[in-house]
mmCIF file as Biopython writes it, N, C-alpha, C and O atoms, coordinates in Angstrom:
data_model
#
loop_
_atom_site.group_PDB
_atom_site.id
_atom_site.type_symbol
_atom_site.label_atom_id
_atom_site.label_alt_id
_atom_site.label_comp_id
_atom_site.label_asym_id
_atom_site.label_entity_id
_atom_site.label_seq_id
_atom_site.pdbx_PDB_ins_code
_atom_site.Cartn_x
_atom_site.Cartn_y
_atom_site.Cartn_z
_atom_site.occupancy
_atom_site.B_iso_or_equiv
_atom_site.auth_seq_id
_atom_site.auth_asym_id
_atom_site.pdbx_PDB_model_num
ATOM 1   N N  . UNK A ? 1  ? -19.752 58.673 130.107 1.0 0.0 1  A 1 
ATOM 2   C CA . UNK A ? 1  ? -20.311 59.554 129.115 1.0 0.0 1  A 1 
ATOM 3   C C  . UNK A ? 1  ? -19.609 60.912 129.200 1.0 0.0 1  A 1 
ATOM 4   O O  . UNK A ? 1  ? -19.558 61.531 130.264 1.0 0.0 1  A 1 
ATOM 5   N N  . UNK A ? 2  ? -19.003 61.421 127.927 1.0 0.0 2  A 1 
ATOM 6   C CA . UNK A ? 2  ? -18.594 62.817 128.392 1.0 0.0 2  A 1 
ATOM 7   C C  . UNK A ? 2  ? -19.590 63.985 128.302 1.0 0.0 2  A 1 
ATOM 8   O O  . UNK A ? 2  ? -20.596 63.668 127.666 1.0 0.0 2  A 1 
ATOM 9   N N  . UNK A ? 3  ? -19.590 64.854 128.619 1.0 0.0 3  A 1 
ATOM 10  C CA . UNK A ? 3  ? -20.562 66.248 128.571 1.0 0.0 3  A 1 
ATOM 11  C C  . UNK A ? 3  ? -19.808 67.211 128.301 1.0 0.0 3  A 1 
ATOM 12  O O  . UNK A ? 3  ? -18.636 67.377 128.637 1.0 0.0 3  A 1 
ATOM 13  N N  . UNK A ? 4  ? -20.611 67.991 127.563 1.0 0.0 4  A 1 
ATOM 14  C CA . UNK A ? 4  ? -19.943 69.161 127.469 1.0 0.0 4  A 1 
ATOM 15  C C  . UNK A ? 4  ? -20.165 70.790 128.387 1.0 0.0 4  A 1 
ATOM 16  O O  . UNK A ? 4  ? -21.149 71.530 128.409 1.0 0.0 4  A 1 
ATOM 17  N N  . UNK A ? 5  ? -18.711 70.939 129.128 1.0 0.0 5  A 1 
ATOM 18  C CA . UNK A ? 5  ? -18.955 71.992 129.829 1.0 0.0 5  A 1 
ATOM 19  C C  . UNK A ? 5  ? -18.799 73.032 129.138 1.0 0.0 5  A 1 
ATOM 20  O O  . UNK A ? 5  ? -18.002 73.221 128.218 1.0 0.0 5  A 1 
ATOM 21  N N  . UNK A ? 6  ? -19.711 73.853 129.663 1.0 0.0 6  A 1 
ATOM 22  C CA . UNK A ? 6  ? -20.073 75.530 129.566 1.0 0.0 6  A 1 
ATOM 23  C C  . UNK A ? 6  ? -19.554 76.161 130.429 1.0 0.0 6  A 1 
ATOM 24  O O  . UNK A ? 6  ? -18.773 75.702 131.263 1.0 0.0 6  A 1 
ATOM 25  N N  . UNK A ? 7  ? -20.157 78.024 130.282 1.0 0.0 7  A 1 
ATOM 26  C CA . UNK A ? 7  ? -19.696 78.865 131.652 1.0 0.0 7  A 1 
ATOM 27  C C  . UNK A ? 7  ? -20.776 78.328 133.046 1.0 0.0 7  A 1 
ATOM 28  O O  . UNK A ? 7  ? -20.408 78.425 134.217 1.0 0.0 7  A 1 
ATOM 29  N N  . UNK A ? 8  ? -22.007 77.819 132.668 1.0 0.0 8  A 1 
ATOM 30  C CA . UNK A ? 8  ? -23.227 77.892 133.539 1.0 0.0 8  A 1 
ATOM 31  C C  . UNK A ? 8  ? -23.476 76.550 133.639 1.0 0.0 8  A 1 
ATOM 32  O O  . UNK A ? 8  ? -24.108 76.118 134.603 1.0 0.0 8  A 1 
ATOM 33  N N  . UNK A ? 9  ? -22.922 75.582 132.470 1.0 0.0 9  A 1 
ATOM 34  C CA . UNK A ? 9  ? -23.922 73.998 132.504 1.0 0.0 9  A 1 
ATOM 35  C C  . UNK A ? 9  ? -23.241 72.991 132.258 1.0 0.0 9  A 1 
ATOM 36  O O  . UNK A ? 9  ? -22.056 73.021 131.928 1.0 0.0 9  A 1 
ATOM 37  N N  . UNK A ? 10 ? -23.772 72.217 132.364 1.0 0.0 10 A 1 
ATOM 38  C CA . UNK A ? 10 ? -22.921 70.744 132.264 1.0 0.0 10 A 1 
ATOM 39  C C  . UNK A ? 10 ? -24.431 69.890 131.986 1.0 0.0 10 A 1 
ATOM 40  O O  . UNK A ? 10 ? -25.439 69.765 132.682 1.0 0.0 10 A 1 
ATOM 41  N N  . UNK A ? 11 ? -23.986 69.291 130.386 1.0 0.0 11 A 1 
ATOM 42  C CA . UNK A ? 11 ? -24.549 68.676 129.606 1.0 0.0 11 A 1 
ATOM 43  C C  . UNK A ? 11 ? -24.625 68.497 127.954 1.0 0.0 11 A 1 
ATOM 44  O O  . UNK A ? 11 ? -23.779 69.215 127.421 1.0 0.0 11 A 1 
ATOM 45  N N  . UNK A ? 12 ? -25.489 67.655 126.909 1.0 0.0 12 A 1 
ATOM 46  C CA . UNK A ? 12 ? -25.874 67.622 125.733 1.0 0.0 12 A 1 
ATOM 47  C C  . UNK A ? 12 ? -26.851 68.208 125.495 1.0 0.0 12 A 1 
ATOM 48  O O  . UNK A ? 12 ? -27.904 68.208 126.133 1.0 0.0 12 A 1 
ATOM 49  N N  . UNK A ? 13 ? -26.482 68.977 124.182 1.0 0.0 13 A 1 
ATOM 50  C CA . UNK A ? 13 ? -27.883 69.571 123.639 1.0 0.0 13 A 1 
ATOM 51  C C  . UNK A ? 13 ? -28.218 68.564 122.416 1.0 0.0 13 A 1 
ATOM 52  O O  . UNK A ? 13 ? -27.451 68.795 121.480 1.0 0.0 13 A 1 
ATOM 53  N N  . UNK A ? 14 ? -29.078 67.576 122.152 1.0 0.0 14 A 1 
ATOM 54  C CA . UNK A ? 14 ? -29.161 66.859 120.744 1.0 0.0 14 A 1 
ATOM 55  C C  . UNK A ? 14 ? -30.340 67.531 120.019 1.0 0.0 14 A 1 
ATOM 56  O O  . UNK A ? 14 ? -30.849 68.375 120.757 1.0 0.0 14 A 1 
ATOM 57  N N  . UNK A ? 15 ? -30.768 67.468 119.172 1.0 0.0 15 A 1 
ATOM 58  C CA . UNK A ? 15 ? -31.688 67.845 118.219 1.0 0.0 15 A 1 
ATOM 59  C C  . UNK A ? 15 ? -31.639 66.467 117.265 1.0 0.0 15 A 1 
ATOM 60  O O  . UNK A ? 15 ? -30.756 65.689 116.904 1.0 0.0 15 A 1 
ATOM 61  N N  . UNK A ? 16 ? -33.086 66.603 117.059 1.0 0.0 16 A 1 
ATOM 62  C CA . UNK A ? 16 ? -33.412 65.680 115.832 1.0 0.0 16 A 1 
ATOM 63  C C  . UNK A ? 16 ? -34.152 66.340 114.856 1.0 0.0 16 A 1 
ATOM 64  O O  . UNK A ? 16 ? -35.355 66.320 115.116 1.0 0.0 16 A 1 
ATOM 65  N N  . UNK A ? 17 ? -33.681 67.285 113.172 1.0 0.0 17 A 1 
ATOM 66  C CA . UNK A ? 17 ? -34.266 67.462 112.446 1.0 0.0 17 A 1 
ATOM 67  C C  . UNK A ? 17 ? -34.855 66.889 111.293 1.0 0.0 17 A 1 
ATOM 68  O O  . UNK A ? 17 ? -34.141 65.996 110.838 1.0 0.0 17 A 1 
ATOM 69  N N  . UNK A ? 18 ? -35.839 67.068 110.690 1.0 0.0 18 A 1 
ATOM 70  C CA . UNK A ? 18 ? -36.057 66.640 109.321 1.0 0.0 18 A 1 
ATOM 71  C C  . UNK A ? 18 ? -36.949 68.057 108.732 1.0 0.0 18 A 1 
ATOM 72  O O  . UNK A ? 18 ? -37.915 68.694 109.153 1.0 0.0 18 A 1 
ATOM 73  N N  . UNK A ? 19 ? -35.812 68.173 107.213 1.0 0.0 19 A 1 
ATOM 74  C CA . UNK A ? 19 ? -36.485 69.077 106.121 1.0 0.0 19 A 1 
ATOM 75  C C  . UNK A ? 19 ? -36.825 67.979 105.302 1.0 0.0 19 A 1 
ATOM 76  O O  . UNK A ? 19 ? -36.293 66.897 105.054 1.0 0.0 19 A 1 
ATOM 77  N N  . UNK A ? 20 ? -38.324 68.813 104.793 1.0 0.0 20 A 1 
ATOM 78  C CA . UNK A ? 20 ? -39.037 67.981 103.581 1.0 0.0 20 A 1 
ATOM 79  C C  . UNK A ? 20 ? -39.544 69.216 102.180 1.0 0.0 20 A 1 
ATOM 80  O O  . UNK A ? 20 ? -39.957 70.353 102.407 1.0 0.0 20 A 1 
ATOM 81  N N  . UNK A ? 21 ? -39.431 68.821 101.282 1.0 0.0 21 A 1 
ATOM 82  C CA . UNK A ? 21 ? -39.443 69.650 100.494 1.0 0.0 21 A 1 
ATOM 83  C C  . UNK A ? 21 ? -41.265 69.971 100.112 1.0 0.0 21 A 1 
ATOM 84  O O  . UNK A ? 21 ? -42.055 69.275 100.750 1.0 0.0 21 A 1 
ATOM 85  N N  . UNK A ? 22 ? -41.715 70.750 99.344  1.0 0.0 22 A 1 
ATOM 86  C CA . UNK A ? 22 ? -43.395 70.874 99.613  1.0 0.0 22 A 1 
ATOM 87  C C  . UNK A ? 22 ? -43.698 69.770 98.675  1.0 0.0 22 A 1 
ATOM 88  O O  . UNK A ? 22 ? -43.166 69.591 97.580  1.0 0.0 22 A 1 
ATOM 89  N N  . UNK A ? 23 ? -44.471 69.165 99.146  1.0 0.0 23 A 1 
ATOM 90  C CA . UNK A ? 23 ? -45.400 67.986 98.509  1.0 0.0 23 A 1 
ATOM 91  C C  . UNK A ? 23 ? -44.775 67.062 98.647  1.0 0.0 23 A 1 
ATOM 92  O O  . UNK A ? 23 ? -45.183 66.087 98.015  1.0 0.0 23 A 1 
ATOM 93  N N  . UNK A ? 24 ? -43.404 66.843 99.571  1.0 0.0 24 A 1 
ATOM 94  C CA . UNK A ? 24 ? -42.909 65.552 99.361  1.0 0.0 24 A 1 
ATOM 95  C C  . UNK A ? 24 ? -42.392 65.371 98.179  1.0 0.0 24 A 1 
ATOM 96  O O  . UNK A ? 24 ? -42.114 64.209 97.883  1.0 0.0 24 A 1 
ATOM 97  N N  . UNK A ? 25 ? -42.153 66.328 97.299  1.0 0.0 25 A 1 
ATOM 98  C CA . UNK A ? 25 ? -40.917 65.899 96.213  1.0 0.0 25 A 1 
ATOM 99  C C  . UNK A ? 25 ? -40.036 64.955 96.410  1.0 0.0 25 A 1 
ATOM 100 O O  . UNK A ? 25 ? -39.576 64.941 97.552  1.0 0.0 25 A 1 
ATOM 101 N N  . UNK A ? 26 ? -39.458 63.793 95.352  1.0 0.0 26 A 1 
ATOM 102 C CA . UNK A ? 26 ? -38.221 63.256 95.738  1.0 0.0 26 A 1 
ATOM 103 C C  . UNK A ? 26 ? -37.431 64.157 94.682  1.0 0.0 26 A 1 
ATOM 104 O O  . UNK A ? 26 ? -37.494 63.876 93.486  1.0 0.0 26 A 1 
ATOM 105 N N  . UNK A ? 27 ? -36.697 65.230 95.135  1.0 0.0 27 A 1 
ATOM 106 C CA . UNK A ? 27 ? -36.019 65.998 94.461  1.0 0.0 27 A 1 
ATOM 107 C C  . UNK A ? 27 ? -34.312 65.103 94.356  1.0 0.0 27 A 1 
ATOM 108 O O  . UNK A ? 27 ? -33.482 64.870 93.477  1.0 0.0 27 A 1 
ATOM 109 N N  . UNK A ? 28 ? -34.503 64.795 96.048  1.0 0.0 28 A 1 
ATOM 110 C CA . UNK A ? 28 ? -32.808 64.318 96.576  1.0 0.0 28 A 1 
ATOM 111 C C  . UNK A ? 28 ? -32.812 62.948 95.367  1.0 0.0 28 A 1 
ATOM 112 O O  . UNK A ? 28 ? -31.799 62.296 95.621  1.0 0.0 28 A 1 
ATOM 113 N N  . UNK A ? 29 ? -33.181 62.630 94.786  1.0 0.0 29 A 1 
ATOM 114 C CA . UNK A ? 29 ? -32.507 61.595 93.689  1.0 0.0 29 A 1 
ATOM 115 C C  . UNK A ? 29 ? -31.765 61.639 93.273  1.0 0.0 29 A 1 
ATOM 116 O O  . UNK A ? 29 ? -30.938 60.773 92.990  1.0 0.0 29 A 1 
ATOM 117 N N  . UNK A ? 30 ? -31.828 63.160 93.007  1.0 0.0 30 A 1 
ATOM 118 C CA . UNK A ? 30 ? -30.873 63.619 91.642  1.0 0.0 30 A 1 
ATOM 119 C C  . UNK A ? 30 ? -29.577 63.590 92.631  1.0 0.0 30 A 1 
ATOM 120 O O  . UNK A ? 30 ? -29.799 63.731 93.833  1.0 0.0 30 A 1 
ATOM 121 N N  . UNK A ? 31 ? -28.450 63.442 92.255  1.0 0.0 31 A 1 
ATOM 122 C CA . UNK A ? 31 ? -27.559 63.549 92.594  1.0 0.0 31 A 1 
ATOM 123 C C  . UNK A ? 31 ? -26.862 64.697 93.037  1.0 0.0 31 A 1 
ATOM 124 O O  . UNK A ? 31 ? -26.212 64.680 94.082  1.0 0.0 31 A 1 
ATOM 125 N N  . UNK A ? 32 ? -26.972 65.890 92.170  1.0 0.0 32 A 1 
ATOM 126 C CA . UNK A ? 32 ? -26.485 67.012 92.518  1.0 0.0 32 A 1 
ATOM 127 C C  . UNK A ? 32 ? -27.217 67.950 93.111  1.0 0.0 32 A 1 
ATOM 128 O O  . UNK A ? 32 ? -26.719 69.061 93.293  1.0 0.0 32 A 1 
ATOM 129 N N  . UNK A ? 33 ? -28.800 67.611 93.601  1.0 0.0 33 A 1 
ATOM 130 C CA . UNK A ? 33 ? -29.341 68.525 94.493  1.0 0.0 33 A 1 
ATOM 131 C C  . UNK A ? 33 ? -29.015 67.778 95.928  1.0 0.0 33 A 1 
ATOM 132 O O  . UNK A ? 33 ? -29.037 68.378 97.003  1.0 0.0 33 A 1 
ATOM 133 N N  . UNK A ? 34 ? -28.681 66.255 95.770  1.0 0.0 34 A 1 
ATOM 134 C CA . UNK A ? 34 ? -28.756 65.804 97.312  1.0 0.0 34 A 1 
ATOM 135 C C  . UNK A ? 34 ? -26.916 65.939 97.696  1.0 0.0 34 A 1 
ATOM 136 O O  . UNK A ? 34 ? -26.645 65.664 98.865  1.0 0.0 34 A 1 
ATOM 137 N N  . UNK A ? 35 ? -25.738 66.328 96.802  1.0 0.0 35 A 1 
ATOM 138 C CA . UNK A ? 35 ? -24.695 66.714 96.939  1.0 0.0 35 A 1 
ATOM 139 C C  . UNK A ? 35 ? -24.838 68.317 97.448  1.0 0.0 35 A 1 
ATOM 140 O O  . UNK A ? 35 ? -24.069 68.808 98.274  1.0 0.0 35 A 1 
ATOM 141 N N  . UNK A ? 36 ? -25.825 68.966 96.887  1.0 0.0 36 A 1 
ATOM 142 C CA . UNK A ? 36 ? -25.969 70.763 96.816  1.0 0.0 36 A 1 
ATOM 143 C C  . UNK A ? 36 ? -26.314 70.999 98.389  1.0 0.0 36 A 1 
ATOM 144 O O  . UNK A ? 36 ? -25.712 71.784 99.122  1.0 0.0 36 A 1 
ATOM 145 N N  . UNK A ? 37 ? -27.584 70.024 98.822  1.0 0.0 37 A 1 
ATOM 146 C CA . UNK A ? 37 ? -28.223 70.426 100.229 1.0 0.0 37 A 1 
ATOM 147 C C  . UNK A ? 37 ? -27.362 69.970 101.193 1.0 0.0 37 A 1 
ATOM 148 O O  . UNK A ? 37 ? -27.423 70.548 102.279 1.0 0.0 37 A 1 
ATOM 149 N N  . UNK A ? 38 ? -26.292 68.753 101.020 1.0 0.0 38 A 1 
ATOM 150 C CA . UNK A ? 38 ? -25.040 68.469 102.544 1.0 0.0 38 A 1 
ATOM 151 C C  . UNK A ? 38 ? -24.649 69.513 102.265 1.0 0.0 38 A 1 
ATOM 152 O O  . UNK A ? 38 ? -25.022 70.539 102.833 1.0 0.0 38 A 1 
ATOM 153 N N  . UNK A ? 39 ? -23.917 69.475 101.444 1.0 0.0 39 A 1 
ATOM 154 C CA . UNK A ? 39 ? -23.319 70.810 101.707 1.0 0.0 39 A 1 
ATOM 155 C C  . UNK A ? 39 ? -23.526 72.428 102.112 1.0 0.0 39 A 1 
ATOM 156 O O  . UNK A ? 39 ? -22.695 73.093 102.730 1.0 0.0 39 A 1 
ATOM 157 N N  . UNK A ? 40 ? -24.664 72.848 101.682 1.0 0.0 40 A 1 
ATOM 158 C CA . UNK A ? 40 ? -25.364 73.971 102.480 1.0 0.0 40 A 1 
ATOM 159 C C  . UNK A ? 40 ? -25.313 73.985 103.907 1.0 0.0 40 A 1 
ATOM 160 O O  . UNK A ? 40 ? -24.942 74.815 104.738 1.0 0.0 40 A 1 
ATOM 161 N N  . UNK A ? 41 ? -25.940 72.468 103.974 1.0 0.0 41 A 1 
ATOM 162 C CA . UNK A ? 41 ? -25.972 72.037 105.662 1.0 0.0 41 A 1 
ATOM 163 C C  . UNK A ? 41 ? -25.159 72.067 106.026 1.0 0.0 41 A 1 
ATOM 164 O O  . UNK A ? 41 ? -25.349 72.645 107.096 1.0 0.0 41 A 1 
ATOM 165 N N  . UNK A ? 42 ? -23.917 71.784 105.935 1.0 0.0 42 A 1 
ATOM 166 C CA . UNK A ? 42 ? -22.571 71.740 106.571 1.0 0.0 42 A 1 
ATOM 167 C C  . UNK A ? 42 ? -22.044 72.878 106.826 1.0 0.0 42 A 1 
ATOM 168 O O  . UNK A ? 42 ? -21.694 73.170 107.970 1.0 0.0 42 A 1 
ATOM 169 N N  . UNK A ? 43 ? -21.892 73.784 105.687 1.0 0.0 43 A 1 
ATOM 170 C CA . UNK A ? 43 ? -21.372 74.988 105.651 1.0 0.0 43 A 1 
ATOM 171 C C  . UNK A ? 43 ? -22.346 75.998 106.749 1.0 0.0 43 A 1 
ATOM 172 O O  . UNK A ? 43 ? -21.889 76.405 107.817 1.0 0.0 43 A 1 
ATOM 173 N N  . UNK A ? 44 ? -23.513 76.253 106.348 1.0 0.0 44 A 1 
ATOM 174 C CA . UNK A ? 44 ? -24.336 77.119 107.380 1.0 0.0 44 A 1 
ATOM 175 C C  . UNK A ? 44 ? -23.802 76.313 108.993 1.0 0.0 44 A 1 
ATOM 176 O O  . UNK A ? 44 ? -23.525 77.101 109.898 1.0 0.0 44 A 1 
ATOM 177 N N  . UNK A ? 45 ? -23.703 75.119 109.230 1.0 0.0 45 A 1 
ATOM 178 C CA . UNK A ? 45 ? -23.941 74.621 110.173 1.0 0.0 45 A 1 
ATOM 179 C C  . UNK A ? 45 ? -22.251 74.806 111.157 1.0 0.0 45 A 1 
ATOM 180 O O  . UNK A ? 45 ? -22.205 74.696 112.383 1.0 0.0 45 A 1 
ATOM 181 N N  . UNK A ? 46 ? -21.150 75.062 110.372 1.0 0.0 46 A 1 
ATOM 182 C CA . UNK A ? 46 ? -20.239 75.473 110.930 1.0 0.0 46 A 1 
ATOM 183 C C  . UNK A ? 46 ? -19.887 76.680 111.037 1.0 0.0 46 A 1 
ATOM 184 O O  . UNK A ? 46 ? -18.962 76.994 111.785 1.0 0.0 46 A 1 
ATOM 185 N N  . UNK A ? 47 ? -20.546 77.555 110.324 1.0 0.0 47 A 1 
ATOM 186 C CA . UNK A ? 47 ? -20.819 79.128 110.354 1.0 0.0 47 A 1 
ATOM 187 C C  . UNK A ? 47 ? -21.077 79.384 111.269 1.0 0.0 47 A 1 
ATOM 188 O O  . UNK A ? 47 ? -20.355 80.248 111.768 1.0 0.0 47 A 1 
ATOM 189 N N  . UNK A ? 48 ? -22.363 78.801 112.227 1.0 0.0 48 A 1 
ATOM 190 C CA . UNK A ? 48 ? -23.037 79.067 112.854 1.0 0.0 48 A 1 
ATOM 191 C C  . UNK A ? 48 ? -22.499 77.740 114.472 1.0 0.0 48 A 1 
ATOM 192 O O  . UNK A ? 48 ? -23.304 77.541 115.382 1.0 0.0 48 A 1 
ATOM 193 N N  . UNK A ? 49 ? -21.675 77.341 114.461 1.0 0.0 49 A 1 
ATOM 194 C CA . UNK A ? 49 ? -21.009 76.580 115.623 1.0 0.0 49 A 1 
ATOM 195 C C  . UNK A ? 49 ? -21.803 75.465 115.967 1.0 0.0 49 A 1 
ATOM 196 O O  . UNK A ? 49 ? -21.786 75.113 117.146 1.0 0.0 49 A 1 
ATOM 197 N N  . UNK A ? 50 ? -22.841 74.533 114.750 1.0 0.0 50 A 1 
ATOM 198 C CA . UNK A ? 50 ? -23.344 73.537 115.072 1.0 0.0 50 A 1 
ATOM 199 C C  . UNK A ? 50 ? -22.680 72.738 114.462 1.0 0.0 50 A 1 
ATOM 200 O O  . UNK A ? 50 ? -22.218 72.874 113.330 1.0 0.0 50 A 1 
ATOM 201 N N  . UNK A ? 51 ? -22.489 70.930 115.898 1.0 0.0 51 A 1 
ATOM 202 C CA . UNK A ? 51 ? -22.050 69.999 115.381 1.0 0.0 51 A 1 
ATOM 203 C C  . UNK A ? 51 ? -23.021 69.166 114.455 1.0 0.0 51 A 1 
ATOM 204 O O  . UNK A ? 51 ? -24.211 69.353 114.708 1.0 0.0 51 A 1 
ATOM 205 N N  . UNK A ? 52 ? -22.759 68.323 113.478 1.0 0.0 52 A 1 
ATOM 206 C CA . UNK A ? 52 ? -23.825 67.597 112.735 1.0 0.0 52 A 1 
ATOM 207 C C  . UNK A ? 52 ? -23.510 66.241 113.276 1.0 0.0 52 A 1 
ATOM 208 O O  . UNK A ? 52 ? -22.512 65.802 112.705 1.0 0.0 52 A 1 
ATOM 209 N N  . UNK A ? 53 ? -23.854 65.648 113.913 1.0 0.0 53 A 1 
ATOM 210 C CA . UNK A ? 53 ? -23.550 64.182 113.963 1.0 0.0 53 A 1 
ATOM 211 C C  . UNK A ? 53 ? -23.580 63.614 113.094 1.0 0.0 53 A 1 
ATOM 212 O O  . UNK A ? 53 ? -22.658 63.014 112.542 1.0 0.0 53 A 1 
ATOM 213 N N  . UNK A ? 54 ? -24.803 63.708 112.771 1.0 0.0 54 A 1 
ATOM 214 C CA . UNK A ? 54 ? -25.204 62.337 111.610 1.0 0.0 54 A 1 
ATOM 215 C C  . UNK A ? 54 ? -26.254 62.847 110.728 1.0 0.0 54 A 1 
ATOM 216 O O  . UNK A ? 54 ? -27.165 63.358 111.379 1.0 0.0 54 A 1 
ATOM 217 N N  . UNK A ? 55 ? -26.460 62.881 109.230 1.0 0.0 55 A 1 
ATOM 218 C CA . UNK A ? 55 ? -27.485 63.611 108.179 1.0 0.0 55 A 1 
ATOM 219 C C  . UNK A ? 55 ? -27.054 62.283 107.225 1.0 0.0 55 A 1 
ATOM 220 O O  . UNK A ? 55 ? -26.001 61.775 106.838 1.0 0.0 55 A 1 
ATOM 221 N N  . UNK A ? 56 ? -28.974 61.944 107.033 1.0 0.0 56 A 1 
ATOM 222 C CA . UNK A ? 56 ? -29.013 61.300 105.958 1.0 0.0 56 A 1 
ATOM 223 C C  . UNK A ? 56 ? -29.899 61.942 105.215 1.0 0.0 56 A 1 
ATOM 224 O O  . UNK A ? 56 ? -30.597 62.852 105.663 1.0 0.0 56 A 1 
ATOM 225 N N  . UNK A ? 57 ? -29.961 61.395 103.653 1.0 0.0 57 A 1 
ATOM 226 C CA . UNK A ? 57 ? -30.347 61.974 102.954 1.0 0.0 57 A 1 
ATOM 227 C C  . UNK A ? 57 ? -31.376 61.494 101.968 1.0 0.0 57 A 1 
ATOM 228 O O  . UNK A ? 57 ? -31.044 61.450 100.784 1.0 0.0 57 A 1 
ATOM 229 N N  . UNK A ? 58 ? -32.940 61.025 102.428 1.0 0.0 58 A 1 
ATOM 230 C CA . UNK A ? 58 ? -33.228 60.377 101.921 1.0 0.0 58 A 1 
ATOM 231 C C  . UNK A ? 58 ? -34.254 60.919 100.609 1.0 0.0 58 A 1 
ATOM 232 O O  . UNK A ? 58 ? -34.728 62.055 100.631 1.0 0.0 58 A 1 
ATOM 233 N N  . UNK A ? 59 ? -34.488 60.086 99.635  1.0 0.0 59 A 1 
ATOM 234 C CA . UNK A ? 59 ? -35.424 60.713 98.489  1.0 0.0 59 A 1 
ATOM 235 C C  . UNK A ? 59 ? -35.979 61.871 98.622  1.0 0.0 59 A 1 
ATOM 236 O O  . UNK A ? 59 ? -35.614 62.875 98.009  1.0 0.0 59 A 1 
ATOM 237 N N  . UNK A ? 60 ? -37.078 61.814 99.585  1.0 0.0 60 A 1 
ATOM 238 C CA . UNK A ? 60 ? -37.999 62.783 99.635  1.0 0.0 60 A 1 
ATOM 239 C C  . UNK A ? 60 ? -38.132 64.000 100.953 1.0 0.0 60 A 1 
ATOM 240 O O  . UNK A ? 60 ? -38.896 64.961 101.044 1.0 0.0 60 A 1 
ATOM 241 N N  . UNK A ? 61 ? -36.974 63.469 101.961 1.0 0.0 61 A 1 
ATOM 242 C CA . UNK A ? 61 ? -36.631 64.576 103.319 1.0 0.0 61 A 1 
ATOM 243 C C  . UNK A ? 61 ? -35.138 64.028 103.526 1.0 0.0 61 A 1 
ATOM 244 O O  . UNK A ? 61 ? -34.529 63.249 102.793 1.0 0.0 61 A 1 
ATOM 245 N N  . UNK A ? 62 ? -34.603 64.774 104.987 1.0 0.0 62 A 1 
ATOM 246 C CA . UNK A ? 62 ? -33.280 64.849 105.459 1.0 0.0 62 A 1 
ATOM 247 C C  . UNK A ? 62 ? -33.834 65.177 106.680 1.0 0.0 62 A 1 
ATOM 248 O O  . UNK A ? 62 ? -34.622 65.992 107.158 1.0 0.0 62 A 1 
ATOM 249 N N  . UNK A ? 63 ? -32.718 63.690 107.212 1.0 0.0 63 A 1 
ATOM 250 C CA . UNK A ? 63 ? -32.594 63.596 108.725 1.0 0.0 63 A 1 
ATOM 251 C C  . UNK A ? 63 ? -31.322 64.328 109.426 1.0 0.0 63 A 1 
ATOM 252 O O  . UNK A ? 63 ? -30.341 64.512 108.704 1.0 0.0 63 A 1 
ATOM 253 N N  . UNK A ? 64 ? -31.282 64.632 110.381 1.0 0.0 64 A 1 
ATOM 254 C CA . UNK A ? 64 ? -30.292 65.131 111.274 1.0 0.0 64 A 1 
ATOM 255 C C  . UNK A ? 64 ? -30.032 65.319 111.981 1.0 0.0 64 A 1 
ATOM 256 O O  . UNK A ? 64 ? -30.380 66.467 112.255 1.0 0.0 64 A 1 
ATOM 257 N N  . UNK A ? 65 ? -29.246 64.671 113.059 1.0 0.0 65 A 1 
ATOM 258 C CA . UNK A ? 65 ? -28.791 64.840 114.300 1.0 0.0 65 A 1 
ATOM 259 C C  . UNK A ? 65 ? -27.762 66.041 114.666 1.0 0.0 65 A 1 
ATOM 260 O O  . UNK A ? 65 ? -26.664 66.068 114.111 1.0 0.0 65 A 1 
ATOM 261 N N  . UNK A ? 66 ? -28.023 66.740 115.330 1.0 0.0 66 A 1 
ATOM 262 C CA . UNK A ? 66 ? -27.264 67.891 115.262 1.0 0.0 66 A 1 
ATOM 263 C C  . UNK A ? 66 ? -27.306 68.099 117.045 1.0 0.0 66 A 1 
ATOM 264 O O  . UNK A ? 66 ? -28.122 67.560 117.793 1.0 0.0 66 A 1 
ATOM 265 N N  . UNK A ? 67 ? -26.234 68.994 117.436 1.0 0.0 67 A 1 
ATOM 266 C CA . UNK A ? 67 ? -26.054 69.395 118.922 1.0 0.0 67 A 1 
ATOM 267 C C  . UNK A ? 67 ? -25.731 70.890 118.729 1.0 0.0 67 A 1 
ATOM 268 O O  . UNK A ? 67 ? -25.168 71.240 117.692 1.0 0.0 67 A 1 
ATOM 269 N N  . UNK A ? 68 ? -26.044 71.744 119.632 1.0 0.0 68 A 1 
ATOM 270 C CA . UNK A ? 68 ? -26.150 73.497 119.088 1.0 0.0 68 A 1 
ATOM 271 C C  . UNK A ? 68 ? -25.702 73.764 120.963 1.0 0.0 68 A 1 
ATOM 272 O O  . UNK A ? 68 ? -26.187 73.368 122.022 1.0 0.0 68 A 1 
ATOM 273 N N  . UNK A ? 69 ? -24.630 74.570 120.605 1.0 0.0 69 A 1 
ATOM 274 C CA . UNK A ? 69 ? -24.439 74.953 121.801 1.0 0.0 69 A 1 
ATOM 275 C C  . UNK A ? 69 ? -24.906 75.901 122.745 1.0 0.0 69 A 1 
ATOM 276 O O  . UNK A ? 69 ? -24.417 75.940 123.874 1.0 0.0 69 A 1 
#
């Protein structure tokens, strides 16, 4: 398994998120809001030095595996 070294640590940080929109909208149908929100995600998320593993995108929330250093 590799890890990732730091100045202080040796290890993974994983996270498991999910955004849901209020009431459970299935907004993500539409095509160009569930194209609009990867991409937000991506962009903020390399701004800010997080890896995304893996984001799905389903009808009504968004999953995401993410590691934050």
């Amino acid at each position: 398994m590799n890890y990732t070294h730091h100045q202080h640590a040796v290890g993974d940080n994983f996270w498991h998120v999910e955004w849901c929109p209020k009431y459970r909208y299935r907004m993500f149908r539409q095509e160009k809001y569930k194209n609009l929100s990867e991409a937000c995600l991506r962009q903020a998320a390399q701004e800010h030095s997080i890896t995304v593993h893996e984001l799905q995108i389903m009808p009504d929330h968004l999953h995401g595996v993410i590691s934050i250093p």
